[in-house]
N, C-alpha and C positions, 0 to 999 in steps of 0.2 A: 961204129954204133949208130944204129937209124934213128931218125924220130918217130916216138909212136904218136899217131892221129888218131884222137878221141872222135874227132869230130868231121863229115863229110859235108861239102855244100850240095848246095841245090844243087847244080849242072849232074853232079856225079850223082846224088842219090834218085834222078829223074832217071839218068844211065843206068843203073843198076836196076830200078822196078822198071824200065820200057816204058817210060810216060816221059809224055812233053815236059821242061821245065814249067813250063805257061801254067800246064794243068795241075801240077805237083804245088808251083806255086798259090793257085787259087782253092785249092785243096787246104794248103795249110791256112789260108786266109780264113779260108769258111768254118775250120774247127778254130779259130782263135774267136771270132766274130761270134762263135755260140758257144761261147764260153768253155769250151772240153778238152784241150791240146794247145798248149802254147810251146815255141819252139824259143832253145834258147840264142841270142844272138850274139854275134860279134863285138866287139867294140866300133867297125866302121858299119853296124847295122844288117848285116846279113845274116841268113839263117845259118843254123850250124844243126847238124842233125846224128846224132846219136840210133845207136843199135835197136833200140828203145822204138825212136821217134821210126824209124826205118820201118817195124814190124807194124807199125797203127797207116804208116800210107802202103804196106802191101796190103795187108788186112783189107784197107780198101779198093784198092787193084780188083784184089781177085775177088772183092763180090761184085763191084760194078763189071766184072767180065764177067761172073758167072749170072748172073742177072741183066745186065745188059745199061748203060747209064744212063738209058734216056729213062728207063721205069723206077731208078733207084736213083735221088739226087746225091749231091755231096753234105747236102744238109739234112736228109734221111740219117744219112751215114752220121753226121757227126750224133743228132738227135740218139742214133741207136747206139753208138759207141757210149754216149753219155749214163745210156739209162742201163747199161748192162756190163756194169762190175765183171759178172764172171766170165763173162771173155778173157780176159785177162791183160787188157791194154793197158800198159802203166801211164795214163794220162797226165799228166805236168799241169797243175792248173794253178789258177791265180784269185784274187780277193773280184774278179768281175765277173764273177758266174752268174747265168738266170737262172730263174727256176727252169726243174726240170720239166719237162712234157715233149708227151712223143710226137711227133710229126705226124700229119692224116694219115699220108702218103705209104705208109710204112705198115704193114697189118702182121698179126700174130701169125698169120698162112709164113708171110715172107722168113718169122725169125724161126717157123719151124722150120721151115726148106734148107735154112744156114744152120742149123745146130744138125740137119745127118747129110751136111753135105761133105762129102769125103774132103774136098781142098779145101777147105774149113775147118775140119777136124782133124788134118794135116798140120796146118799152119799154126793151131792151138798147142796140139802136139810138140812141134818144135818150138812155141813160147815158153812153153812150161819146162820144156829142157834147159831153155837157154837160161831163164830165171834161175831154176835149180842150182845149174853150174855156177851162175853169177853167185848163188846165196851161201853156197857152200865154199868156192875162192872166197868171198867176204867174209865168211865163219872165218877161214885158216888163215887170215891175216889176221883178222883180230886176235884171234888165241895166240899168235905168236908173237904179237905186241904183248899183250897180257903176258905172257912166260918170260921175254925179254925185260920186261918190266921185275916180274917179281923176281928174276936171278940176279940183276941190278942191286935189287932191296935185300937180298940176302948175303950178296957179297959187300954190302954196307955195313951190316950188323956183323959181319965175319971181322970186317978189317977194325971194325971200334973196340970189337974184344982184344 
């Protein structure tokens, strides 16, 4: 029987999207630092990184590749991750958030360009799969707690008669 791993660190999840640890790291620094994506950690203090947390640093991969990152910061990025719910990034936040407001740098031209750019509407595509699957495994656990449950309570009133 293996162990299953919830959780991936730095080293690997920089391996896995083809970025520096360095940059994955300061990545995650700058969505904590603006209040949008907190990552959860270890007991000895390291990042641990979820399926989750994976898709908001491809998410940003592939805009800074498809825009280029000197024109799009990490803090554009967090700024738009922040203000725009329907993307679909399940953000982890905390009681330290600022107000919201968009960053200059970042114009309505840019978020039309990412809403019909095909790797974009790719990678949304495959969020809302993965969520889906995720919500419906969680529906069928539950209900079958709940079923376990109520055969429980009926084989109690069975054996008191």
């Amino acid at each position: 029987m293996g162990i299953e791993v919830n959780y991936l660190t730095l080293g690997a999840v920089a391996k896995r999207l083809d970025v520096a640890a360095t940059t994955l790291r300061d990545w995650a620094n700058n969505l904590e630092d603006n209040g949008v994506h907190y990552l959860e950690r270890s007991n000895r203090g390291e990042r641990m990184f979820d399926e989750n947390d994976i898709a908001i640093f491809q998410f940003m991969k592939q805009y800074k590749d498809g825009y280029g990152s000197r024109r799009v910061t990490t803090t554009d990025m967090a700024y738009f991750i922040r203000d725009h719910e329907e993307i679909g990034l399940l953000c982890r936040k905390s009681d330290k958030l600022e107000p919201s407001g968009r960053h200059p740098n970042f114009t309505e031209v840019d978020i039309q360009n990412l809403m019909v750019s095909d790797r974009f509407l790719q990678l949304m595509e495959k969020l809302v799969t993965e969520s889906q699957l995720k919500l419906v495994s969680d529906t069928e656990k539950r209900l079958e707690e709940s079923e376990r449950k109520m055969a429980e309570g009926i084989t109690l009133q069975v054996e008191e008669r």
